[in-house]
CHARMM-style PDB file with segment names, atoms N, HN, CA, C and O in Angstrom:
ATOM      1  N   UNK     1       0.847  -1.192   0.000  1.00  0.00      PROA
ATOM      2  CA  UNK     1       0.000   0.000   0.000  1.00  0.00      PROA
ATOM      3  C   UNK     1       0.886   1.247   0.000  1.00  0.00      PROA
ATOM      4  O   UNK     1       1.665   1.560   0.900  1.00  0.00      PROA
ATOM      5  N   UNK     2       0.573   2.161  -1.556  1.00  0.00      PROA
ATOM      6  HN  UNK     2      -0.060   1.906  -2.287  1.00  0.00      PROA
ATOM      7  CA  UNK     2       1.573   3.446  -1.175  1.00  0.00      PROA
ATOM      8  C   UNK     2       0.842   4.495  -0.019  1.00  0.00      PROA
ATOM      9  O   UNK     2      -0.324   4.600   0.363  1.00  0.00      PROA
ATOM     10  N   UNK     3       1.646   4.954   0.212  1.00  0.00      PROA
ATOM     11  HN  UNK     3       2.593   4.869  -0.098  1.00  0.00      PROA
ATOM     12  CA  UNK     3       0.764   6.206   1.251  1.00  0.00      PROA
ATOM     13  C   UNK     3       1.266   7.598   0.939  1.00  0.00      PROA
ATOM     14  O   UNK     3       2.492   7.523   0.871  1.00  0.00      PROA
ATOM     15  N   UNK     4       0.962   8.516   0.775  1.00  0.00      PROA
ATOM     16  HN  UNK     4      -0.035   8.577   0.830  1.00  0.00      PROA
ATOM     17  CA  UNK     4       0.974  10.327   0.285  1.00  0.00      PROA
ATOM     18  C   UNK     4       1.435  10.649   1.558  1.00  0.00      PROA
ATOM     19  O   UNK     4       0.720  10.859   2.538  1.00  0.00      PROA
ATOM     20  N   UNK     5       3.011  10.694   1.504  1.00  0.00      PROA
ATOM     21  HN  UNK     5       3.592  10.524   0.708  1.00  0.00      PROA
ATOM     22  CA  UNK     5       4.015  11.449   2.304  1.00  0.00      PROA
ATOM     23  C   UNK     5       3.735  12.761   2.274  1.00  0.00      PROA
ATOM     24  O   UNK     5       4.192  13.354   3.251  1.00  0.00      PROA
ATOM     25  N   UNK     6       3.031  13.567   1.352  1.00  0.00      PROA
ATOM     26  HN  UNK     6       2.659  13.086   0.558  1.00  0.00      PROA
ATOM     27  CA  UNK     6       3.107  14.846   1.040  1.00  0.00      PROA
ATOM     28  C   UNK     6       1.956  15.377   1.853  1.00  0.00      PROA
ATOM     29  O   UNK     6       2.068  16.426   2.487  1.00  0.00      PROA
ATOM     30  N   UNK     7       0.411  14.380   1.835  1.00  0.00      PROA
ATOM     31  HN  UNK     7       0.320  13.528   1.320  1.00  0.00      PROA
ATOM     32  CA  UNK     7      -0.585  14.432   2.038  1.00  0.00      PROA
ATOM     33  C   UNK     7      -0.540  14.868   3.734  1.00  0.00      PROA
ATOM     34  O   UNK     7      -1.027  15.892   4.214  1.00  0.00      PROA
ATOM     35  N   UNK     8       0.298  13.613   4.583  1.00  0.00      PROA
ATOM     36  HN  UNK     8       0.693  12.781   4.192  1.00  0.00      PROA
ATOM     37  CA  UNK     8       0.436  13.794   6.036  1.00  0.00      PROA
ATOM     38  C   UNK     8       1.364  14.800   6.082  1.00  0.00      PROA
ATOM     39  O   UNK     8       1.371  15.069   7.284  1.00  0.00      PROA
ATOM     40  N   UNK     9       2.294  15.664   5.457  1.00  0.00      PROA
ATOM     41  HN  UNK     9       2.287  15.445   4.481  1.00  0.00      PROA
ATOM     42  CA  UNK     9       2.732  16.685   5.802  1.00  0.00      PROA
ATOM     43  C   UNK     9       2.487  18.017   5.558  1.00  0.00      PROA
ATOM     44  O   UNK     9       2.959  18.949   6.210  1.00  0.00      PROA
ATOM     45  N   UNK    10       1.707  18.106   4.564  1.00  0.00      PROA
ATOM     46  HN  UNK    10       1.324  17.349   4.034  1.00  0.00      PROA
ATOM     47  CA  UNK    10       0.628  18.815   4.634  1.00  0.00      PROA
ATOM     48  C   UNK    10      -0.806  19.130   5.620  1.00  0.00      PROA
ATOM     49  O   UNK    10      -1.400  20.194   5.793  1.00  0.00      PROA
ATOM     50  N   UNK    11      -1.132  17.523   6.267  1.00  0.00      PROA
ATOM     51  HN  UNK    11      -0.650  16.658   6.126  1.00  0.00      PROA
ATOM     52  CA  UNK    11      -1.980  17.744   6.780  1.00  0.00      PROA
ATOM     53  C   UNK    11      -0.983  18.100   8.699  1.00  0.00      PROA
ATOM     54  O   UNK    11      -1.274  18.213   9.890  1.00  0.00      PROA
ATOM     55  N   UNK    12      -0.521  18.112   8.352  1.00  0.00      PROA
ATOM     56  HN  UNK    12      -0.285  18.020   7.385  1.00  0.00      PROA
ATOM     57  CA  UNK    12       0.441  18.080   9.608  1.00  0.00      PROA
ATOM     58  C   UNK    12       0.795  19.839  10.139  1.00  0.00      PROA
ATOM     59  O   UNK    12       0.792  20.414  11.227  1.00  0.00      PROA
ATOM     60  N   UNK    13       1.023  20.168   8.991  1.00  0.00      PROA
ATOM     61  HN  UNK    13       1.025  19.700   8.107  1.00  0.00      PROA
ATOM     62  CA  UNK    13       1.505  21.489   9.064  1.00  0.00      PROA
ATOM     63  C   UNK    13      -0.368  22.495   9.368  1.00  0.00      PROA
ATOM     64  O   UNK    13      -0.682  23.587   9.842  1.00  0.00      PROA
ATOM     65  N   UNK    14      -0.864  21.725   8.974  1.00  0.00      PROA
ATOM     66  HN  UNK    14      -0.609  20.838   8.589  1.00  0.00      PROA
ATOM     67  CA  UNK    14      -2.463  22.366   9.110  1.00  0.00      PROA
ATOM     68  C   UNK    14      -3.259  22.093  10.352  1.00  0.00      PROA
ATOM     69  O   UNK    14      -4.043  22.893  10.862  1.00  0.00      PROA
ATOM     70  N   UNK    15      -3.004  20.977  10.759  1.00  0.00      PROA
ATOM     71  HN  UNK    15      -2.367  20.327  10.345  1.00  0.00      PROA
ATOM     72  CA  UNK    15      -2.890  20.296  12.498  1.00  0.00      PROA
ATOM     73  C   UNK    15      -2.276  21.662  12.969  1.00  0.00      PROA
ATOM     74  O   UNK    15      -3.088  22.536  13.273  1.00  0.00      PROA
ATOM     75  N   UNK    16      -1.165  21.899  13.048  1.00  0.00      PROA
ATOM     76  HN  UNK    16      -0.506  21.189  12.801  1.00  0.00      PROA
ATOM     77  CA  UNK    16      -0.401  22.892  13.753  1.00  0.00      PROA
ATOM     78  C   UNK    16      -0.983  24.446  13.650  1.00  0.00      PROA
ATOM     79  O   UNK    16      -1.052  25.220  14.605  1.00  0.00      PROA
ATOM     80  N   UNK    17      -1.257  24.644  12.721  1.00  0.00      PROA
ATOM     81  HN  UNK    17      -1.201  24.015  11.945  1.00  0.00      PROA
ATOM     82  CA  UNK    17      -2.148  26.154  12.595  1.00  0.00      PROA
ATOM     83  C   UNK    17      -3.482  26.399  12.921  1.00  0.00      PROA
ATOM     84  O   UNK    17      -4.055  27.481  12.793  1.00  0.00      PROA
ATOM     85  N   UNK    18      -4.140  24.969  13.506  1.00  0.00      PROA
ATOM     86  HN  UNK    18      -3.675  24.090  13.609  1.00  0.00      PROA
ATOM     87  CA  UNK    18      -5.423  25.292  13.797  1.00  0.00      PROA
ATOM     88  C   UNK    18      -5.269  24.644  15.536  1.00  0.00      PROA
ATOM     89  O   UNK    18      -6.247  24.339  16.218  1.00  0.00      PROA
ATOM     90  N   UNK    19      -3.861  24.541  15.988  1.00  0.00      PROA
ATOM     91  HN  UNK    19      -3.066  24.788  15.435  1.00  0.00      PROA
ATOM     92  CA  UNK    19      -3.929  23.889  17.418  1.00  0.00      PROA
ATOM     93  C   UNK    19      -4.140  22.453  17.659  1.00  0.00      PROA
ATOM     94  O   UNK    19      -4.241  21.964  18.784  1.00  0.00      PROA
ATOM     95  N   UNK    20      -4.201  21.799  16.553  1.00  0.00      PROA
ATOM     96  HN  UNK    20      -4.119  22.196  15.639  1.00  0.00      PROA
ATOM     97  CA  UNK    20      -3.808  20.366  16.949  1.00  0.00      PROA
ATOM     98  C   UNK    20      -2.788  19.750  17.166  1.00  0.00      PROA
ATOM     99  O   UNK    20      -2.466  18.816  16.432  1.00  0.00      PROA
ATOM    100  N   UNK    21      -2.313  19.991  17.840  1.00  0.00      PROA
ATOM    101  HN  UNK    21      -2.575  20.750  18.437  1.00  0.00      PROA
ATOM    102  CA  UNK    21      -0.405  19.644  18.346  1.00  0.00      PROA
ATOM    103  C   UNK    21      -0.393  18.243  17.922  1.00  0.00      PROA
ATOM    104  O   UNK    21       0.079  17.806  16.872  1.00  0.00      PROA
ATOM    105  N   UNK    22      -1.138  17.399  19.139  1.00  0.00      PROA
ATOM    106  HN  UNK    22      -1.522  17.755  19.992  1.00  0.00      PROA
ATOM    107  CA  UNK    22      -1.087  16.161  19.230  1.00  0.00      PROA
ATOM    108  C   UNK    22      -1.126  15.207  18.076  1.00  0.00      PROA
ATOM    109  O   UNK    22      -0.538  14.132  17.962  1.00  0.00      PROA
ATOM    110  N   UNK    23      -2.402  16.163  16.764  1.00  0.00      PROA
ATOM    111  HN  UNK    23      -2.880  17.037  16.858  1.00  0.00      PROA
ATOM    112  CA  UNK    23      -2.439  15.388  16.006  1.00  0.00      PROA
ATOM    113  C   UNK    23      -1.396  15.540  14.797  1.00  0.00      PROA
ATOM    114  O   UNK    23      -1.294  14.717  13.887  1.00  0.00      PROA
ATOM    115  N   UNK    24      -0.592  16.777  14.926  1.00  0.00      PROA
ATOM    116  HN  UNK    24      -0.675  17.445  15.665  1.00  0.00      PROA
ATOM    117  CA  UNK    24       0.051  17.603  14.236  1.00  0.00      PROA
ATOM    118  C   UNK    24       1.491  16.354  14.166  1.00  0.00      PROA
ATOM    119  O   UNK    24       2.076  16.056  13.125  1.00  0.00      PROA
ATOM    120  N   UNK    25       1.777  15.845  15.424  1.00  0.00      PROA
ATOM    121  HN  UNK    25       1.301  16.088  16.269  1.00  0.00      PROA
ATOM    122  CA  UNK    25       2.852  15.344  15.857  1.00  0.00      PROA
ATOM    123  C   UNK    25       2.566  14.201  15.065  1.00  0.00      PROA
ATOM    124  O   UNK    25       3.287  14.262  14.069  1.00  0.00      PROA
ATOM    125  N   UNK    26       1.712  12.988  15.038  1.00  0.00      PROA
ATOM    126  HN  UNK    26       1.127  12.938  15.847  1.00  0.00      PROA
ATOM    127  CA  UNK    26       1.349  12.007  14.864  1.00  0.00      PROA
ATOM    128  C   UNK    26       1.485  12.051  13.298  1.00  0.00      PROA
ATOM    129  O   UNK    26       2.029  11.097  12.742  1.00  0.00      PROA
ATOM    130  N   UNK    27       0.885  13.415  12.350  1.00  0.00      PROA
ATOM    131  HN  UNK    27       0.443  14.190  12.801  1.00  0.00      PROA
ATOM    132  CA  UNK    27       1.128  13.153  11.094  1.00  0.00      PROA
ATOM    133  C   UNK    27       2.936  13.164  11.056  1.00  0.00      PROA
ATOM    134  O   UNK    27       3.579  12.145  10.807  1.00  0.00      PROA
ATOM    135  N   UNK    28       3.340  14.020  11.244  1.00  0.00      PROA
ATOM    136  HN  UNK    28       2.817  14.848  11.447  1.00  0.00      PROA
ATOM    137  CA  UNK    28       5.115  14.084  11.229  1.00  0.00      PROA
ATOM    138  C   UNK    28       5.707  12.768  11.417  1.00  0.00      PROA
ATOM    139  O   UNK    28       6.584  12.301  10.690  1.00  0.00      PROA
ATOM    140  N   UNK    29       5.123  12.115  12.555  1.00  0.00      PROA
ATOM    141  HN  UNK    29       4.411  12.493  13.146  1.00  0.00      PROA
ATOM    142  CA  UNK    29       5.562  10.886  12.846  1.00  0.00      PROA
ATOM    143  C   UNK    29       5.381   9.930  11.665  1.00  0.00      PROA
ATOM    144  O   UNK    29       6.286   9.231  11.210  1.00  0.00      PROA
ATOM    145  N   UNK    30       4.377   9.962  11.305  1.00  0.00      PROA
ATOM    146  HN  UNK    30       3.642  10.530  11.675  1.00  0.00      PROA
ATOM    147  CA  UNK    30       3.829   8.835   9.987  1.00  0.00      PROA
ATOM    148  C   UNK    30       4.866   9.161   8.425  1.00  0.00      PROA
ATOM    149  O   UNK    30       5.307   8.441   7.529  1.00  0.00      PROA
ATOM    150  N   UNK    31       4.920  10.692   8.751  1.00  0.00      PROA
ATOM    151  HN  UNK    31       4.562  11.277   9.478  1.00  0.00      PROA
ATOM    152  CA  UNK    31       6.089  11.234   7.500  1.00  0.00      PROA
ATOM    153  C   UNK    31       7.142  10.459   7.782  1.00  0.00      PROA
ATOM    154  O   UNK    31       7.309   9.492   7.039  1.00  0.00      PROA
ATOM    155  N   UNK    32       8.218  10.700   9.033  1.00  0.00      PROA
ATOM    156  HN  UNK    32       8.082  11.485   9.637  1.00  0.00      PROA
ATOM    157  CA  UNK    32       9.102   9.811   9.069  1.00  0.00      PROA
ATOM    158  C   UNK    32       8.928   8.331   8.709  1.00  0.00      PROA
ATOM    159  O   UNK    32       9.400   7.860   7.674  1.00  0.00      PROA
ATOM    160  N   UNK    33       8.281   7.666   9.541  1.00  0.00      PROA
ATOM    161  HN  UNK    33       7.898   8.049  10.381  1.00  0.00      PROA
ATOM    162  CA  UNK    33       7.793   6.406   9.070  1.00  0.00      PROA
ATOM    163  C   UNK    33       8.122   6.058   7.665  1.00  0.00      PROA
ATOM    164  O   UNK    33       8.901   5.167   7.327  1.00  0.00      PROA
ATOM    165  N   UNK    34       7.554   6.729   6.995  1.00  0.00      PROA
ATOM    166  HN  UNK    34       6.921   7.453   7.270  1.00  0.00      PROA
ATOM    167  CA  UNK    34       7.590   6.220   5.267  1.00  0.00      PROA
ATOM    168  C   UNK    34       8.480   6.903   4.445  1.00  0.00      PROA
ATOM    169  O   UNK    34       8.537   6.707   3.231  1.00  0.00      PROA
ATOM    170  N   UNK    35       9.418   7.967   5.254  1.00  0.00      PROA
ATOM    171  HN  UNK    35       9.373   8.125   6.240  1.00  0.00      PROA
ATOM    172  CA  UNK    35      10.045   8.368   4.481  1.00  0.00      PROA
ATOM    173  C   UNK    35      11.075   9.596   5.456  1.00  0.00      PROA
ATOM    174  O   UNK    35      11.017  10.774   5.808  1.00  0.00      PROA
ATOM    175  N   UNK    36      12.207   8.116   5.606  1.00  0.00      PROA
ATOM    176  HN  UNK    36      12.254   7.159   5.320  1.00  0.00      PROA
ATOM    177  CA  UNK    36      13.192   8.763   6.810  1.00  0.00      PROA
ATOM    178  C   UNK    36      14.174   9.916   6.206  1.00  0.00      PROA
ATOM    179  O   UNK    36      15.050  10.384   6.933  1.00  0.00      PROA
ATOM    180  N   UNK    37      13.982  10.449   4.619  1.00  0.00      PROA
ATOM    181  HN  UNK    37      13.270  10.069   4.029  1.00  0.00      PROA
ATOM    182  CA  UNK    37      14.966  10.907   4.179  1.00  0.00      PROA
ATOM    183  C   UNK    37      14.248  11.931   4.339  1.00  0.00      PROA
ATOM    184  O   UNK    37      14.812  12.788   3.658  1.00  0.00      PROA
ATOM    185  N   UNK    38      13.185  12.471   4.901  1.00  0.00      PROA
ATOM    186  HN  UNK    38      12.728  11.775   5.454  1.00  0.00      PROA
ATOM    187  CA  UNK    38      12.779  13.962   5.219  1.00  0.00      PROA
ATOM    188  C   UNK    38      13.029  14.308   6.641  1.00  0.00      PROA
ATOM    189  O   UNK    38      12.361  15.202   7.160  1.00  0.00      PROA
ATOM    190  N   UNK    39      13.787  13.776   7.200  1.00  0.00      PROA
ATOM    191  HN  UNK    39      14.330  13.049   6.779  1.00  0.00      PROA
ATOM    192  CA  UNK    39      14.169  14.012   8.571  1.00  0.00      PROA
ATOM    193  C   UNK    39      14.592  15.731   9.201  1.00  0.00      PROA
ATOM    194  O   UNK    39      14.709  16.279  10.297  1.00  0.00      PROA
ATOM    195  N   UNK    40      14.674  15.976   8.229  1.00  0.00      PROA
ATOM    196  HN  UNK    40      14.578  15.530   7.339  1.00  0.00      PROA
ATOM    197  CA  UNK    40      15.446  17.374   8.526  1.00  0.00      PROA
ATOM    198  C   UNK    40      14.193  18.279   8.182  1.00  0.00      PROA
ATOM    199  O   UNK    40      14.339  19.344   8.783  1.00  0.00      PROA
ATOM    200  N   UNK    41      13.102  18.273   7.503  1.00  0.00      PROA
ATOM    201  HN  UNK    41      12.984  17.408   7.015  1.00  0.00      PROA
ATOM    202  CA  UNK    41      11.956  19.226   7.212  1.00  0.00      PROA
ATOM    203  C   UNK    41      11.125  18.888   8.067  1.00  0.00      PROA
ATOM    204  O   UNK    41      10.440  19.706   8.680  1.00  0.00      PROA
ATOM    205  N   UNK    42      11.045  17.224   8.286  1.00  0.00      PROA
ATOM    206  HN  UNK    42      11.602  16.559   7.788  1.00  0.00      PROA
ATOM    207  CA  UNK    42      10.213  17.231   9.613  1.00  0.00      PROA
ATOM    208  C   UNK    42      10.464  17.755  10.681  1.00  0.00      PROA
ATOM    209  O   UNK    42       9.495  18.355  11.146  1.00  0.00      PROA
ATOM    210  N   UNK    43      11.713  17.798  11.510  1.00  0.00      PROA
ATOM    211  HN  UNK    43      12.499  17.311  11.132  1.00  0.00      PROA
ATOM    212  CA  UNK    43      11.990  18.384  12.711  1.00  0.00      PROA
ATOM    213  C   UNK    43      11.913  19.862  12.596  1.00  0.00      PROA
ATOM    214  O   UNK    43      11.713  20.657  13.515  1.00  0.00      PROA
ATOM    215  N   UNK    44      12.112  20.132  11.266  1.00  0.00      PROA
ATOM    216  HN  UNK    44      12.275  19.487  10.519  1.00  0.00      PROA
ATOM    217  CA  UNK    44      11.609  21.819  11.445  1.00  0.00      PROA
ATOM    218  C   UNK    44      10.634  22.400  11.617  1.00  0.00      PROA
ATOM    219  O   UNK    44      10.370  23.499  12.103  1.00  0.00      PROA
ATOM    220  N   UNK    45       9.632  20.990  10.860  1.00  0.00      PROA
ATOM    221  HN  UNK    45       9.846  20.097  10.465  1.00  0.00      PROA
ATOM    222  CA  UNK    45       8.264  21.503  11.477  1.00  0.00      PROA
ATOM    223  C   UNK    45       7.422  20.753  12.880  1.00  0.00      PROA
ATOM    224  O   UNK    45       6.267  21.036  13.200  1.00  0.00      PROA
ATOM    225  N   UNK    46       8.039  20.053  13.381  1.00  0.00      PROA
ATOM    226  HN  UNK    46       8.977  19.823  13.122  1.00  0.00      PROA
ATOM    227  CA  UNK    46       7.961  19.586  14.943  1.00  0.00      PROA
ATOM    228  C   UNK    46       8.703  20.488  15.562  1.00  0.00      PROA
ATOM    229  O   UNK    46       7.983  20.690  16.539  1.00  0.00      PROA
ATOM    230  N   UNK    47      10.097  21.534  15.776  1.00  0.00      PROA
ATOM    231  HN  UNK    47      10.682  21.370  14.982  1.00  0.00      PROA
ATOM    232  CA  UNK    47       9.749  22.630  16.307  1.00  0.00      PROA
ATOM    233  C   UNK    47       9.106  23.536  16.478  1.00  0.00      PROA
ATOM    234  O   UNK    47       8.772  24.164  17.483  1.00  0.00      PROA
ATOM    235  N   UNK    48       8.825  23.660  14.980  1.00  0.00      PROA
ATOM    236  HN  UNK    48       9.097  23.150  14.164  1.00  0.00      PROA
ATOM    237  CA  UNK    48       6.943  24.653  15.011  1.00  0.00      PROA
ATOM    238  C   UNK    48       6.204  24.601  15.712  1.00  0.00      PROA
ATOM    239  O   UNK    48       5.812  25.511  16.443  1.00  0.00      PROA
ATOM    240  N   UNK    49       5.818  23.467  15.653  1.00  0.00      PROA
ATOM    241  HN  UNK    49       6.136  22.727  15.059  1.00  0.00      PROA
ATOM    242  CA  UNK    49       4.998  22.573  16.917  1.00  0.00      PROA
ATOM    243  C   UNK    49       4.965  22.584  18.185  1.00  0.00      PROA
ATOM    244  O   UNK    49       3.867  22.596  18.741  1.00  0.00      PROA
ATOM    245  N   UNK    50       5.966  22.583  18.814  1.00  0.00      PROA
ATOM    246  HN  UNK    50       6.858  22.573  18.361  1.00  0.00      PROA
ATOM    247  CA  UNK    50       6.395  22.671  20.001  1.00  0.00      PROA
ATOM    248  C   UNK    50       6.531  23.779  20.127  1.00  0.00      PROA
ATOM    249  O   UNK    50       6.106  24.001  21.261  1.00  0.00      PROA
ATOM    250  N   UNK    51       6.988  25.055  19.531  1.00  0.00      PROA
ATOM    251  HN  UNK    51       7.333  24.876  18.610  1.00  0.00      PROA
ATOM    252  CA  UNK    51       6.971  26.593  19.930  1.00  0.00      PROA
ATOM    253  C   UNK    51       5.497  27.050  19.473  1.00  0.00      PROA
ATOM    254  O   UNK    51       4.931  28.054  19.905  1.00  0.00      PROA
ATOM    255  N   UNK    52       5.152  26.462  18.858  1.00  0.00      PROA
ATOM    256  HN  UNK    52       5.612  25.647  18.508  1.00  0.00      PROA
ATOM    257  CA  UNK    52       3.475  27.269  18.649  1.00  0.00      PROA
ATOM    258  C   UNK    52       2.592  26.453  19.961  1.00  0.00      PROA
ATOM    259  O   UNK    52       1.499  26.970  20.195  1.00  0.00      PROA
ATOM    260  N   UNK    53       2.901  25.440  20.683  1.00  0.00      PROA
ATOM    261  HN  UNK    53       3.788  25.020  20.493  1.00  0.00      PROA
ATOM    262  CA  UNK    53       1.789  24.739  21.587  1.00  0.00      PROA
ATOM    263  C   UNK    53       2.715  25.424  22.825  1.00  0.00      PROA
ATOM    264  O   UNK    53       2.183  25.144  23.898  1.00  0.00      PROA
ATOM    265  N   UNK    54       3.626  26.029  22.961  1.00  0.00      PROA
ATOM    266  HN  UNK    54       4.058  26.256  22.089  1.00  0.00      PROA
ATOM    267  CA  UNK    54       3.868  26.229  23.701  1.00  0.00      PROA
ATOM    268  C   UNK    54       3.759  27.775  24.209  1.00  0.00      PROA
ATOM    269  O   UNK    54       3.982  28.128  25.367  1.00  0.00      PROA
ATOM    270  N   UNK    55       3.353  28.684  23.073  1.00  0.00      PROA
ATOM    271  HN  UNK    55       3.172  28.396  22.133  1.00  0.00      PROA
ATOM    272  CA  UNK    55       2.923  30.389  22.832  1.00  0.00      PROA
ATOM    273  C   UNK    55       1.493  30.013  23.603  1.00  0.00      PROA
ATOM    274  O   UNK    55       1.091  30.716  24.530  1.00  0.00      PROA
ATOM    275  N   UNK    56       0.675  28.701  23.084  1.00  0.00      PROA
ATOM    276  HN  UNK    56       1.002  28.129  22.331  1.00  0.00      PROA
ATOM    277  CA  UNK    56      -0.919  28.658  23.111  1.00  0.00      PROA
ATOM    278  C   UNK    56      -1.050  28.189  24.851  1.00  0.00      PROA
ATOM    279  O   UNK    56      -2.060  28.416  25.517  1.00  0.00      PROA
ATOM    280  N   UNK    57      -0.171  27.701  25.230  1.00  0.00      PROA
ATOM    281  HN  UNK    57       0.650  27.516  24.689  1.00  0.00      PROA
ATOM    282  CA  UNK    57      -0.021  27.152  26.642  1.00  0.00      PROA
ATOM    283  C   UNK    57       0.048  28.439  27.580  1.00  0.00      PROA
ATOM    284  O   UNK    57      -0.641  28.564  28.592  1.00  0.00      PROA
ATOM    285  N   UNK    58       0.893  29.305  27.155  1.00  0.00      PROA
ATOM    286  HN  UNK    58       1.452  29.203  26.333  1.00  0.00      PROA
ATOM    287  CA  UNK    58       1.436  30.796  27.774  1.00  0.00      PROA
ATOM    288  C   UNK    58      -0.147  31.507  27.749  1.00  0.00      PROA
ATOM    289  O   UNK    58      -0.669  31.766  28.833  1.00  0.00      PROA
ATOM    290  N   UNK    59      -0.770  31.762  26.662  1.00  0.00      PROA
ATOM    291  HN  UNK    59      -0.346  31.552  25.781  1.00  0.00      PROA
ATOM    292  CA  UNK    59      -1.811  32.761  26.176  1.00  0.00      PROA
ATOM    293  C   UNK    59      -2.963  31.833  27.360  1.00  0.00      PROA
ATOM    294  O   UNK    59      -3.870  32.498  27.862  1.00  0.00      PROA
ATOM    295  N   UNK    60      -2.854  30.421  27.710  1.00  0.00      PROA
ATOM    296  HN  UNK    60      -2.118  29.881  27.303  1.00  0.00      PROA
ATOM    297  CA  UNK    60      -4.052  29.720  27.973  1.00  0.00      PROA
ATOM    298  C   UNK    60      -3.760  30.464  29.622  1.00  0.00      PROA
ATOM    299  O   UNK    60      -4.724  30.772  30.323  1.00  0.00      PROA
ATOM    300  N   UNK    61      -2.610  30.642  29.996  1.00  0.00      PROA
ATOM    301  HN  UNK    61      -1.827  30.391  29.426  1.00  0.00      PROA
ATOM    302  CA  UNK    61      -2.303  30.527  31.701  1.00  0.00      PROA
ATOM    303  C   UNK    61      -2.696  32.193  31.539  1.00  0.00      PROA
ATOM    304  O   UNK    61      -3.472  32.560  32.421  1.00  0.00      PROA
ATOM    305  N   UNK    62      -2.412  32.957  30.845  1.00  0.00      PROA
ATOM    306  HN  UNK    62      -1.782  32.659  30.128  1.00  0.00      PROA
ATOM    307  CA  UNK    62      -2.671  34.412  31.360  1.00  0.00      PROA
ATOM    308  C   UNK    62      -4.198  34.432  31.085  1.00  0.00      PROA
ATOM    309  O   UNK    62      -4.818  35.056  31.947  1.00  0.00      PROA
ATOM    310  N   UNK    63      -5.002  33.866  30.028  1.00  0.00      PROA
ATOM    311  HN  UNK    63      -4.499  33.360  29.328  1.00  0.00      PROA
ATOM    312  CA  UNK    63      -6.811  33.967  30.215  1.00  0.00      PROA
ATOM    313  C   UNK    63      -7.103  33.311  31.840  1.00  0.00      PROA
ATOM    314  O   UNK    63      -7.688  33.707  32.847  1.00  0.00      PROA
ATOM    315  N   UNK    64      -6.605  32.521  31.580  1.00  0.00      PROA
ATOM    316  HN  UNK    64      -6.129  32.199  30.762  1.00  0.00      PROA
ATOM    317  CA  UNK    64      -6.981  31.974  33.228  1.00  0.00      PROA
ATOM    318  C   UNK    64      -6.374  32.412  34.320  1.00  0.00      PROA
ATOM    319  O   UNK    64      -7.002  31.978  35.285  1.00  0.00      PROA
ATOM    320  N   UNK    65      -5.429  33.083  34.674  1.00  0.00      PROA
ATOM    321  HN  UNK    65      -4.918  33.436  33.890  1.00  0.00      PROA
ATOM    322  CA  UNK    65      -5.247  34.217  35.958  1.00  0.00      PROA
ATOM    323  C   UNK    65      -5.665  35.629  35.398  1.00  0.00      PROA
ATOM    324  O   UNK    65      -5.477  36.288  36.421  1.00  0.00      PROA
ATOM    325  N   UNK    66      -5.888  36.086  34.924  1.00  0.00      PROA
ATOM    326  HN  UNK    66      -6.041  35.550  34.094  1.00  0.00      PROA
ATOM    327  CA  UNK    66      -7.236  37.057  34.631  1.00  0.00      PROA
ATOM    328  C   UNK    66      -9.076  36.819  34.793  1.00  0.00      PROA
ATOM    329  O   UNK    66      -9.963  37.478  35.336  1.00  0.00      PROA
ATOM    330  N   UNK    67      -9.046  35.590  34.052  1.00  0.00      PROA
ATOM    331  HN  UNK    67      -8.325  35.054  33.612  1.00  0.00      PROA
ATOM    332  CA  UNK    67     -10.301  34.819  34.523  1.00  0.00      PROA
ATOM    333  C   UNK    67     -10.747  34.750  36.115  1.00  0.00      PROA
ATOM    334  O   UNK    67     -11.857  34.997  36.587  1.00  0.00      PROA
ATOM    335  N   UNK    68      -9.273  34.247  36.948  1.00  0.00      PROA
ATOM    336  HN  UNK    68      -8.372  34.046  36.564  1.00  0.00      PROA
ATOM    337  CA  UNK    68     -10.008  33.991  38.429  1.00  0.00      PROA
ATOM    338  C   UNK    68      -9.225  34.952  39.094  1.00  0.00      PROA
ATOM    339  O   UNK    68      -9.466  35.357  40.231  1.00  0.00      PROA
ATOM    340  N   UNK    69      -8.147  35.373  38.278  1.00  0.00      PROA
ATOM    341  HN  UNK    69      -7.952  35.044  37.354  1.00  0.00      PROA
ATOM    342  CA  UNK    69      -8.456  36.852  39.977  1.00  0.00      PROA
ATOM    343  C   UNK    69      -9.488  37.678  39.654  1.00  0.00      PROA
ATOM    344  O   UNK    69     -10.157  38.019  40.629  1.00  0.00      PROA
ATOM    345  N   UNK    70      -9.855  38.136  38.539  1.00  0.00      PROA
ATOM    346  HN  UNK    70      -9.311  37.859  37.747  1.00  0.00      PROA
ATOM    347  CA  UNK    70     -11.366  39.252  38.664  1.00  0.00      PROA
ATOM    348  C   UNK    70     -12.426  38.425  39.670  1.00  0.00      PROA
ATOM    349  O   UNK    70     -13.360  39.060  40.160  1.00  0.00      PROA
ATOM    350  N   UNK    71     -12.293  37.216  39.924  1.00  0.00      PROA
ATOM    351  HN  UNK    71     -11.535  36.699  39.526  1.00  0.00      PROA
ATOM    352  CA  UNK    71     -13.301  36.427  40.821  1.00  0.00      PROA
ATOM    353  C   UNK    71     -13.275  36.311  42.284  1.00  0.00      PROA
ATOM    354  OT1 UNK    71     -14.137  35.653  42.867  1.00  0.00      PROA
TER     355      UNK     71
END
């Protein structure tokens, strides 16, 4: 069975812009999988990943100490 390397990294990079980390990771992972010679575009975009879930983690803690000290 072939599988569209292009397809999961595409859909991977689109995981990541709409906040799906988890699933964002899992396509990257499947890229490697089938095709270890992109190793170096994947990790560039699994840092993405990890610095964009980690901006959304920051933005989540300041709504929520604004949220409960006004309370």
């Amino acid at each position: 069975m072939l599988e569209n390397v292009k397809g999961y990294f595409r859909r991977g990079k689109c995981q990541t812009a709409i906040g799906n980390f988890d699933e964002a990771k899992a396509d990257f992972a499947k890229v490697l999988k089938i095709s270890p010679g992109m190793k170096k575009e994947v990790e560039k975009e699994l840092e993405d990943v990890v610095m964009k879930e980690k901006e959304k983690n920051r933005e989540d803690q300041e709504k929520f100490k604004k949220l409960f000290s006004a309370a």
